[in-house]
C-alpha positions as a Markdown table, in Angstrom:
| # | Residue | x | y | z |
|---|---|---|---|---|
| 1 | Unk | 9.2 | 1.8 | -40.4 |
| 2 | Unk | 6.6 | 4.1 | -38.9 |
| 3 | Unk | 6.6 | 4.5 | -34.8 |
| 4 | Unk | 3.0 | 4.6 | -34.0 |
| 5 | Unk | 3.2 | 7.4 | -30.6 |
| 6 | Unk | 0.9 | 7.7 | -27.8 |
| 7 | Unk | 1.3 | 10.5 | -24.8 |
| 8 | Unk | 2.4 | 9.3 | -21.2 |
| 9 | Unk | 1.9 | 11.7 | -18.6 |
| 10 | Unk | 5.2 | 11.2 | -16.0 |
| 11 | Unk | 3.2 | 12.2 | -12.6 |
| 12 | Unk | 0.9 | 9.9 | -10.5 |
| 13 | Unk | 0.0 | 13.0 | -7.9 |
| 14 | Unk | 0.7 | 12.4 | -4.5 |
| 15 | Unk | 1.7 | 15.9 | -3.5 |
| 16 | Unk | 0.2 | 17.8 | -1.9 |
| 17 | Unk | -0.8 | 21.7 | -2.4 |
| 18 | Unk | 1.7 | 24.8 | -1.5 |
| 19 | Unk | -0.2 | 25.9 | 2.3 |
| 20 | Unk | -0.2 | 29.3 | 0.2 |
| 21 | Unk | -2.5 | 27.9 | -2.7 |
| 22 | Unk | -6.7 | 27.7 | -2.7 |
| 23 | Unk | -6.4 | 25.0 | -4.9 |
| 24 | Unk | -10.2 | 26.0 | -5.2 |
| 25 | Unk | -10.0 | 28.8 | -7.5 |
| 26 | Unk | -7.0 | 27.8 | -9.7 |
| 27 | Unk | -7.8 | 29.6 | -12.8 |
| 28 | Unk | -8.1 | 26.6 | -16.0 |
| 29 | Unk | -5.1 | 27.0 | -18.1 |
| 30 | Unk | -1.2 | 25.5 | -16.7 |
| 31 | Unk | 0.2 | 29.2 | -17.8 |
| 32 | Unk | -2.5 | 31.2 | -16.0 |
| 33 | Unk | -1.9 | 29.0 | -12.9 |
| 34 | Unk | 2.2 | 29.4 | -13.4 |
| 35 | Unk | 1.2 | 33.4 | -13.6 |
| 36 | Unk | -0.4 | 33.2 | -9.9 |
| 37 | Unk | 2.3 | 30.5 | -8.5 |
| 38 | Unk | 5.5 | 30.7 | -10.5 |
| 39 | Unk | 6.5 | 28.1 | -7.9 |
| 40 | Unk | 3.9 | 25.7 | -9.1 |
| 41 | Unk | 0.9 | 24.6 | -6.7 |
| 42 | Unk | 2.0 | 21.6 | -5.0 |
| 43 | Unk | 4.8 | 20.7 | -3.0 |
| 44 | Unk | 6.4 | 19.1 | -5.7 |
| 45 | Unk | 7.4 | 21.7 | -8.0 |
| 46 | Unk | 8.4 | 19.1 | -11.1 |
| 47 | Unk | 4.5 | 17.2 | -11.5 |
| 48 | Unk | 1.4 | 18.4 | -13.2 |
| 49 | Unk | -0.3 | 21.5 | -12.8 |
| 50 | Unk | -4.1 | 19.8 | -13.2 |
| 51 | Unk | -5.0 | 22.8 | -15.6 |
| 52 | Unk | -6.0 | 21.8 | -18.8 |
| 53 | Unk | -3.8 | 23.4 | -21.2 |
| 54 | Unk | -2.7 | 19.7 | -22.4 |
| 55 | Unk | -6.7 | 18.8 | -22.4 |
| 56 | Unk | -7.0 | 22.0 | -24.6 |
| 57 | Unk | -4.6 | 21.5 | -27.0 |
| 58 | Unk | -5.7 | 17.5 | -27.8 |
| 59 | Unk | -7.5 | 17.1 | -30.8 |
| 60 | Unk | -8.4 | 14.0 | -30.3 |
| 61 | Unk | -10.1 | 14.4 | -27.1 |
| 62 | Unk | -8.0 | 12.2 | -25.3 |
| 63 | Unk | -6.6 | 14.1 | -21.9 |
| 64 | Unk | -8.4 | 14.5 | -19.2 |
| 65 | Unk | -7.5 | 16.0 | -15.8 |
| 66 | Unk | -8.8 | 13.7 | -13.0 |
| 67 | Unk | -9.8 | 14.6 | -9.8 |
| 68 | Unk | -6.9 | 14.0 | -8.5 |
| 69 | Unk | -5.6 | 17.1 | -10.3 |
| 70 | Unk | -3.4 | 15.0 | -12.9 |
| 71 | Unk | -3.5 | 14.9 | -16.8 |
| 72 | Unk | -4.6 | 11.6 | -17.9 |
| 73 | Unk | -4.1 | 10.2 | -21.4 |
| 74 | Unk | -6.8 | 7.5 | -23.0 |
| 75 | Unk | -4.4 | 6.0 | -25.4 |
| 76 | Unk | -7.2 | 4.6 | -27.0 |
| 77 | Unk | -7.8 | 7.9 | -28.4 |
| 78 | Unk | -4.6 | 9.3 | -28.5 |
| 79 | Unk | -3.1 | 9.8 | -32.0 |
| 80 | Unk | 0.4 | 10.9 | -31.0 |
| 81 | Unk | 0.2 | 14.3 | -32.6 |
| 82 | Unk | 2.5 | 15.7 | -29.6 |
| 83 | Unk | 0.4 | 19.0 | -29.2 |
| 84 | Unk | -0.2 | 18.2 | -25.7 |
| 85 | Unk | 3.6 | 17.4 | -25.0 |
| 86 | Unk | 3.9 | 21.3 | -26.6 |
| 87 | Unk | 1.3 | 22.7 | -24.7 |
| 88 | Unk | 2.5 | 21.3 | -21.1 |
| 89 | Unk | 4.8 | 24.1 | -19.6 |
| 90 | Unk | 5.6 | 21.7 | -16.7 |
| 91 | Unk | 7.3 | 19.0 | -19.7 |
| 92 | Unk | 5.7 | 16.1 | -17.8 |
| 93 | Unk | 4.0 | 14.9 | -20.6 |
| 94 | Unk | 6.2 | 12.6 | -23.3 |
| 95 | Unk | 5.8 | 10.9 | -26.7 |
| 96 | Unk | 6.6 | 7.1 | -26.3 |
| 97 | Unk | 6.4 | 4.3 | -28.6 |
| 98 | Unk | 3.1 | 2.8 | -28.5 |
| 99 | Unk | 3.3 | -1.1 | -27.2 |
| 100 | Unk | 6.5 | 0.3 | -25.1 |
| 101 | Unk | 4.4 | 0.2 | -22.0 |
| 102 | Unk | 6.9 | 0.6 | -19.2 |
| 103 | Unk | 7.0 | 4.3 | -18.0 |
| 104 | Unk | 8.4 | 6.1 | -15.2 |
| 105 | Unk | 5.2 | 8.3 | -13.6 |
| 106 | Unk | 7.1 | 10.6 | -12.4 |
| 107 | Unk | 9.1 | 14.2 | -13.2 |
| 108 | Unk | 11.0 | 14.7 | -9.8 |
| 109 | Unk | 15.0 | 16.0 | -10.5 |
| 110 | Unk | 15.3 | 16.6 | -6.5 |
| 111 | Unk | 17.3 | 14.6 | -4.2 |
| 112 | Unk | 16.0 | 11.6 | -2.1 |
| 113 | Unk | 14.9 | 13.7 | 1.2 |
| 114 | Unk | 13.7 | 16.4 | -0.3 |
| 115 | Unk | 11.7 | 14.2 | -3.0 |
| 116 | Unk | 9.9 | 12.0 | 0.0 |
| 117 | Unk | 9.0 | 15.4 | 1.9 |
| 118 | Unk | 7.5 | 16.5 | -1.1 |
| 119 | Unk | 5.6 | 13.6 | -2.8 |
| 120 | Unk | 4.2 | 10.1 | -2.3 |
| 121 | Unk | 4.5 | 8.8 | -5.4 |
| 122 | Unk | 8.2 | 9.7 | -6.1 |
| 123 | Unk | 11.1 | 8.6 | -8.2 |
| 124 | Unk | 14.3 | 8.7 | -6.0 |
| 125 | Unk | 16.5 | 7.6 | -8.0 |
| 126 | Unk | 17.6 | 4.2 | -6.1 |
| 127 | Unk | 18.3 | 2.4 | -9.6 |
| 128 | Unk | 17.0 | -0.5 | -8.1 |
| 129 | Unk | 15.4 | 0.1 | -11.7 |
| 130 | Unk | 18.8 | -0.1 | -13.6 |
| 131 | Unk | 19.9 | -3.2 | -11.7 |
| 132 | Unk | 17.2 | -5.5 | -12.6 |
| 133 | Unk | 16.7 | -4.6 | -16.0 |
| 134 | Unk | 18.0 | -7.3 | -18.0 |
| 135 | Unk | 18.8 | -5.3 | -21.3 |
| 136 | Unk | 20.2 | -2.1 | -19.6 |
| 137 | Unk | 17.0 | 0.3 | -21.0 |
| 138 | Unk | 16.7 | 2.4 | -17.9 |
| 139 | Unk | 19.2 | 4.9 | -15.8 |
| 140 | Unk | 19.0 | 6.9 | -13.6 |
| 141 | Unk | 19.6 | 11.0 | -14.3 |
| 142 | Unk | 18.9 | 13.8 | -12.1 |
| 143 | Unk | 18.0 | 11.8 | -9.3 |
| 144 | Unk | 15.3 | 9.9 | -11.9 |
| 145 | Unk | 14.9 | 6.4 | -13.9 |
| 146 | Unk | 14.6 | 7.4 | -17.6 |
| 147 | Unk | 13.8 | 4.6 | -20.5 |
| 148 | Unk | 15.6 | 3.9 | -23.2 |
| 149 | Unk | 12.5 | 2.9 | -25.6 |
| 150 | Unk | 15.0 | 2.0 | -28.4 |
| 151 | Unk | 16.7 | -0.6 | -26.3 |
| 152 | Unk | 13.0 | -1.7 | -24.1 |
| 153 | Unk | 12.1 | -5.0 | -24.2 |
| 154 | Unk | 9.0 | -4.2 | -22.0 |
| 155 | Unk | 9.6 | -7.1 | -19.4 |
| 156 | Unk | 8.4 | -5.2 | -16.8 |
| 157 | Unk | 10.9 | -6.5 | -14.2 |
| 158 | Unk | 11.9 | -2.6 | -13.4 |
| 159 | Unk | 8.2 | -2.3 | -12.6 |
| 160 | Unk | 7.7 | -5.3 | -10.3 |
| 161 | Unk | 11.0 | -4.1 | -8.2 |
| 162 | Unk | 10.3 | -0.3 | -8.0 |
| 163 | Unk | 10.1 | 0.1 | -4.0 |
| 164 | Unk | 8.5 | 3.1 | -4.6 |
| 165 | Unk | 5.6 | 2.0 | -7.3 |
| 166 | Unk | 6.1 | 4.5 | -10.1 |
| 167 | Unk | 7.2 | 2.8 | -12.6 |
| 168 | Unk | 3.8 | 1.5 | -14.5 |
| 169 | Unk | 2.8 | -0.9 | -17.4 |
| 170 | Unk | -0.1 | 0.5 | -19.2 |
| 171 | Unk | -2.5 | -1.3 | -17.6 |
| 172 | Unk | -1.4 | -1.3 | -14.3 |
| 173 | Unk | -0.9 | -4.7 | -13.7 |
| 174 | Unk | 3.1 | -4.7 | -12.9 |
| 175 | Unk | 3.3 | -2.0 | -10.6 |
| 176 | Unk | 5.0 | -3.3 | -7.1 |
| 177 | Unk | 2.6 | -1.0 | -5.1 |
């Protein structure tokens, strides 16, 4: 059977730049921004860059960086080559299943005070996720709720019962915040 793909970028923003960055002359491309801040530019040293390195690479036209500073996929567009998920030096963006639409927005690995310092929209790794799931698809790892797309039933209950909103259904209609 052939998996149709689509790109999900896992970051919704929320954190806020390094006091040390002029987030108004960031140069366009993620590796000439990692050149100036190894550290990354926001507080959260796991999400998106807002260069447009994975923009760049699309051929398809579909990533855009908002003005929030993320990457945003139109999956309408979006072929599932994977060049963007190449091109992102930050790894945030994935390949997923296309229909699969329950995804985890977010890239953070650090532990629960650190990650609320650092972000407002943050995976902590409560597994409130992992108990409400009623086919076991999602665990947490590194302090983050991964999906098991093989094992997905796309329910969305892990999305209604996120206390902290980050896990999303494509359209946004699930989310608990």
């Amino acid at each position: 059977m052939d998996m149709r793909l689509v790109a999900v970028v896992h970051c919704s923003g929320g954190s806020p730049f390094r006091e040390d960055v002029d987030s108004s002359s960031l140069p366009s491309s993620c590796d000439d921004i990692l050149g100036a801040y190894p550290l990354g530019t926001r507080v959260c040293r796991f999400g998106c860059l807002g260069g447009d390195t994975c923009a760049v690479a699309c051929p398809k036209g579909a990533i855009s960086v908002g003005e929030d500073g993320i990457a945003h996929v139109d999956a309408v567009l979006c072929d599932g080559c994977g060049e963007c998920v190449s091109a992102c030096p930050q790894q945030v963006i994935t390949l997923v299943p296309r229909g699969d639409d329950i995804t985890v927005r977010c890239s953070n690995h650090d532990k629960v005070l650190r990650s609320l310092k650092n972000c407002e929209n943050v995976c902590v790794g409560c597994r409130t996720c992992e108990r409400v799931c009623p086919v076991e698809a999602i665990h947490v790892e590194d302090f983050l709720a991964k999906i098991d797309y093989d094992v997905c039933i796309s329910c969305g209950m892990c999305a209604t019962k996120c206390p902290f909103g980050i896990i999303h259904d494509a359209n946004g209609l699930l989310a608990s915040r």
